[in-house]
C-alpha positions as semicolon CSV with decimal commas, in nm:
position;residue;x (nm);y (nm);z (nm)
1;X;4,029;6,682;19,354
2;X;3,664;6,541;19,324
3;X;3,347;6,728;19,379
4;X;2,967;6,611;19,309
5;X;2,895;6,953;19,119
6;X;3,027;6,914;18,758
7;X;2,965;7,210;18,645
8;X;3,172;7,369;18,378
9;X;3,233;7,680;18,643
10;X;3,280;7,392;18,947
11;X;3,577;7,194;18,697
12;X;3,708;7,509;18,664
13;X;3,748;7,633;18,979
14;X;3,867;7,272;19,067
15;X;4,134;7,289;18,835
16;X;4,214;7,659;18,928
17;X;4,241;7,496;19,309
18;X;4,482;7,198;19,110
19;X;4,725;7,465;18,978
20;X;4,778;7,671;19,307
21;X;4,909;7,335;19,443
22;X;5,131;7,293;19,176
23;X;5,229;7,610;19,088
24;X;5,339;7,667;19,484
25;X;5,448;7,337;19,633
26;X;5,733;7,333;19,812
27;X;5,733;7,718;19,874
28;X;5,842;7,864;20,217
29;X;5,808;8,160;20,428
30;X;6,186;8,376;20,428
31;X;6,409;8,166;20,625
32;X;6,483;8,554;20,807
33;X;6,060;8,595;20,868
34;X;5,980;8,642;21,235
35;X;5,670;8,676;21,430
36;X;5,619;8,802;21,794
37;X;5,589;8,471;22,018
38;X;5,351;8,678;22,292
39;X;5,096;8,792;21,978
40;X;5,122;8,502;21,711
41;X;5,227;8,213;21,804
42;X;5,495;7,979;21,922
43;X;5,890;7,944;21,754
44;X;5,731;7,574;21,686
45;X;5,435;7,759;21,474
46;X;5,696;7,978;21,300
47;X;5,868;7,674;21,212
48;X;5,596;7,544;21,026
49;X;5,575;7,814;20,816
50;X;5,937;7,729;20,665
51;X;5,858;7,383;20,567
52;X;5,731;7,314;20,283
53;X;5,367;7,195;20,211
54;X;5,286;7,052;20,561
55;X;4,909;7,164;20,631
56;X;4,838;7,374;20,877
57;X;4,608;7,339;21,154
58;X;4,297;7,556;21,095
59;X;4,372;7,763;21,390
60;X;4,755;7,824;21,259
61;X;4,621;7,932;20,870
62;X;4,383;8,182;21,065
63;X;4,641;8,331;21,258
64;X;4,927;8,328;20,974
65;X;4,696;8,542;20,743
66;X;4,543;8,783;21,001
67;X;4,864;8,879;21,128
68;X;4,937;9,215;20,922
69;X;5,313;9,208;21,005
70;X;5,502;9,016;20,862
71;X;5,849;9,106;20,691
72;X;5,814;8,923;20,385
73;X;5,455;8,939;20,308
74;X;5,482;8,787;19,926
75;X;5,642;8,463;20,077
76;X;5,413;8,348;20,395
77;X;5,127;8,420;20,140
78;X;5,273;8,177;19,873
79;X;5,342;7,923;20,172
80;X;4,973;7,919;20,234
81;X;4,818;7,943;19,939
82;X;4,696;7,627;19,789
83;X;4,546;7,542;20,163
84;X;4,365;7,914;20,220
85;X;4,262;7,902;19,886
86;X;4,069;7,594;19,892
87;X;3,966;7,672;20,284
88;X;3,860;8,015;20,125
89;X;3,611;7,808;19,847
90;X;3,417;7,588;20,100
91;X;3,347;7,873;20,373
92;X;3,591;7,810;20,621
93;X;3,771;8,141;20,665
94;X;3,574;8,344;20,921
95;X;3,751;8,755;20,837
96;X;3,662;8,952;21,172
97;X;3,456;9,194;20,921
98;X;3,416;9,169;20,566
99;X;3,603;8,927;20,290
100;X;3,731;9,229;20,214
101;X;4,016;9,181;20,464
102;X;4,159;8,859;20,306
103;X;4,115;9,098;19,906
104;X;4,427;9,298;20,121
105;X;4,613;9,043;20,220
106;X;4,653;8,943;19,813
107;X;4,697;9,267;19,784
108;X;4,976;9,336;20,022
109;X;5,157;9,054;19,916
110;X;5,165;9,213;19,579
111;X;5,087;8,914;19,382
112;X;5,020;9,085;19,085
113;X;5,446;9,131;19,077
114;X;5,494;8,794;19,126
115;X;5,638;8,551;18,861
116;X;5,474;8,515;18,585
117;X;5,356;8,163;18,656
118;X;5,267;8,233;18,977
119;X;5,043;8,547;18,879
120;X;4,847;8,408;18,658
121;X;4,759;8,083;18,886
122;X;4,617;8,370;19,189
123;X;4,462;8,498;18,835
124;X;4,281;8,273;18,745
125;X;4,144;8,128;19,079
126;X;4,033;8,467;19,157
127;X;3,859;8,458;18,839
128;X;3,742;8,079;18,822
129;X;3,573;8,137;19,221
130;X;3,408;8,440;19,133
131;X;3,260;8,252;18,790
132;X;3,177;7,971;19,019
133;X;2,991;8,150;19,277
134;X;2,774;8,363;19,057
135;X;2,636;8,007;18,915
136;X;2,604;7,852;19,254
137;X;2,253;7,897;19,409
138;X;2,367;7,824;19,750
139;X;2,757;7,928;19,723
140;X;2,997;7,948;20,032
141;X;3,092;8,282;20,077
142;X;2,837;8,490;19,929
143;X;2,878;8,678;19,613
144;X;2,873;9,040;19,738
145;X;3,168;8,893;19,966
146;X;3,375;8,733;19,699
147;X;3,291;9,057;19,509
148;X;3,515;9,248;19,805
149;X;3,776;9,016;19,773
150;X;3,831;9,019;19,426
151;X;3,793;9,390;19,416
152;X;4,099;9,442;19,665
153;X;4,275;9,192;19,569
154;X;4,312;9,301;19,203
155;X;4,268;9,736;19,288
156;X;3,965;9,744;19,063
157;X;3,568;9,672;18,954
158;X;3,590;9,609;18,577
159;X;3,713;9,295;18,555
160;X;3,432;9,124;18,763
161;X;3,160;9,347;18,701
162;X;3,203;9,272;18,357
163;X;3,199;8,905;18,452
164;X;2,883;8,950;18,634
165;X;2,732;9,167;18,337
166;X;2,779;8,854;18,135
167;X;2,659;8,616;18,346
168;X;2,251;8,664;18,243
169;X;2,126;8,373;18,369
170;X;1,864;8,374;18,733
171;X;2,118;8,254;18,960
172;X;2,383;8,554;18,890
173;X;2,037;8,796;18,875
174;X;1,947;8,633;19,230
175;X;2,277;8,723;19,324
176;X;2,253;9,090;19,192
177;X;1,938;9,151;19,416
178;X;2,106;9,026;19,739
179;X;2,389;9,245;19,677
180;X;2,188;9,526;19,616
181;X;2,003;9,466;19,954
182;X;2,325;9,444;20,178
183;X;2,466;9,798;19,960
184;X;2,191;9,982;19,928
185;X;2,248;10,151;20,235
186;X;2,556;10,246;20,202
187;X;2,515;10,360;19,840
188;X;2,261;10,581;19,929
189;X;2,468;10,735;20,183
190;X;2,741;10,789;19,912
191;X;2,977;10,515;20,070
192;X;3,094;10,215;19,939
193;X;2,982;9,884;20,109
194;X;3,312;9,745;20,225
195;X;3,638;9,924;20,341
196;X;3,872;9,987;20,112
197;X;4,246;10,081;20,087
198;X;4,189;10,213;19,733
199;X;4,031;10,507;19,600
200;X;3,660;10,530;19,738
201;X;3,519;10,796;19,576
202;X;3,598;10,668;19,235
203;X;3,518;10,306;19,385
204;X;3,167;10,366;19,468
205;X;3,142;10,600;19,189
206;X;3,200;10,313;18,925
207;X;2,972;10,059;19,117
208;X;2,722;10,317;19,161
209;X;2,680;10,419;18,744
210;X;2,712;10,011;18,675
211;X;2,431;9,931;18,922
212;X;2,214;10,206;18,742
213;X;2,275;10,066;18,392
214;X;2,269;9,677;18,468
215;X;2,006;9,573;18,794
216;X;1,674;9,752;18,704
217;X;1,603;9,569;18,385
218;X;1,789;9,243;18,535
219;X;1,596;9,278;18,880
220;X;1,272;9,289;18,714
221;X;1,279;9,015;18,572
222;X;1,399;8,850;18,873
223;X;1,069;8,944;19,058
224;X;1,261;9,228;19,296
225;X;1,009;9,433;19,468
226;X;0,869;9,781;19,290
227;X;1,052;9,972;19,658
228;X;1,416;9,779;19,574
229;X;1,397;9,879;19,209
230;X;1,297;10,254;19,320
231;X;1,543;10,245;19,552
232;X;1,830;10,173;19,328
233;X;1,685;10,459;19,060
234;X;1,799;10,681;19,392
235;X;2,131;10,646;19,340
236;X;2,123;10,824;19,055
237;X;1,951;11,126;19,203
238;X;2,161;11,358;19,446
239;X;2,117;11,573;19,736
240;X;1,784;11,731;19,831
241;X;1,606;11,511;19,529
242;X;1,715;11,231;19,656
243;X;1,619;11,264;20,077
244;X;1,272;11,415;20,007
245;X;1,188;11,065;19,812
246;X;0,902;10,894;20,039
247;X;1,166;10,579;19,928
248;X;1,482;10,696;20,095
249;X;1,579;10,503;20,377
């Protein structure tokens, strides 16, 4: 594939894109899988699904990965891969409520049991988007969202908080303070921004402590406002300390 932004992080999400479409051509959905025709879609949809890498229409990939019940989860995923991941990249997949709904559908489909091959291509576009769109002024999805998705796709934080950690430069900082705008609500309500089928408490505990050691020195020097910067300090406070603060929201 060919894209104007040559960026070390663009060629490698680019190539990440290039192995998907390798790594799964010619996969299926279970000749057995079934949808209802009243709810889905047609027997001539369904039908799609079981040959192999014929592109969907746009209205046909929404459907196929919204629907929640399918029999053999692992395989309609790995049918539709190379074309959701790529229509994931530029923007084009509109979840209902948060990107965290597509971080299940990985998730479901347990890809993390998948062959070994196959693992480590999800892997590494998982990894190569979310390096992408922490250098991308202007990305598709943005970062708090591919943040979701990666976080329920994989069951955990570390990996790209520790991505984001390392990325120092103004762009991933700029990034840091929008994320902490669309939380901070939610943090300071003790809840974790985005649904999740994981464990909350420790969720938003572990975002919570990282946000306290990495954004006030980082948002500084970004230019954040004196209120953000107080606001995040918050988080660290609890209970009575913490609502009597002429900051709280």
């Amino acid at each position: 594939m060919t894209n104007l932004d040559q960026t070390p992080a663009r060629l490698r999400l680019d190539t990440a894109l290039d192995s998907l479409a390798e790594v799964f051509r010619g996969m299926t959905a279970h000749p057995d899988e079934h949808n209802c025709e009243c709810h889905w879609g047609s027997a001539e949809d369904l039908a799609q699904l079981k040959v192999p890498d014929v592109e969907l229409d746009p209205d046909l990939l929404r459907r196929t990965w919204q629907a929640i019940d399918w029999s053999y989860k692992a395989s309609v995923l790995r049918r539709i891969l190379p074309q959701f991941a790529t229509a994931l990249t530029n923007g084009l997949i509109e979840p209902l409520f948060g990107m965290e709904e597509v971080g299940r559908i990985f998730h479901h489909a347990k890809w993390q049991q998948w062959p070994a091959e196959q693992a480590a291509a999800v892997q590494e576009f998982l990894h190569a988007w979310w390096a992408h769109t922490l250098t991308d002024p202007v990305p598709a999805v943005p970062a708090y969202e591919v943040f979701a998705l990666s976080a329920e796709a994989s069951a955990t934080l570390s990996p790209w908080l520790r991505t984001w950690e390392a990325q120092t430069h103004p762009t991933a900082d700029r990034h840091l303070a929008e994320a902490v705008t669309h939380w901070e609500y939610e943090l300071l309500g003790d809840r974790l921004p985005w649904d999740t089928w994981h464990n909350k408490e420790e969720t938003r505990a572990e975002l919570t402590v990282w946000l306290l050691s990495q954004t006030p020195a980082r948002l500084l020097a970004h230019g954040a406002p004196e209120a953000l910067l107080h606001r995040i300090r918050l988080l660290g406070l609890t209970g009575p300390d913490r609502w009597e603060d002429p900051h709280w929201p």
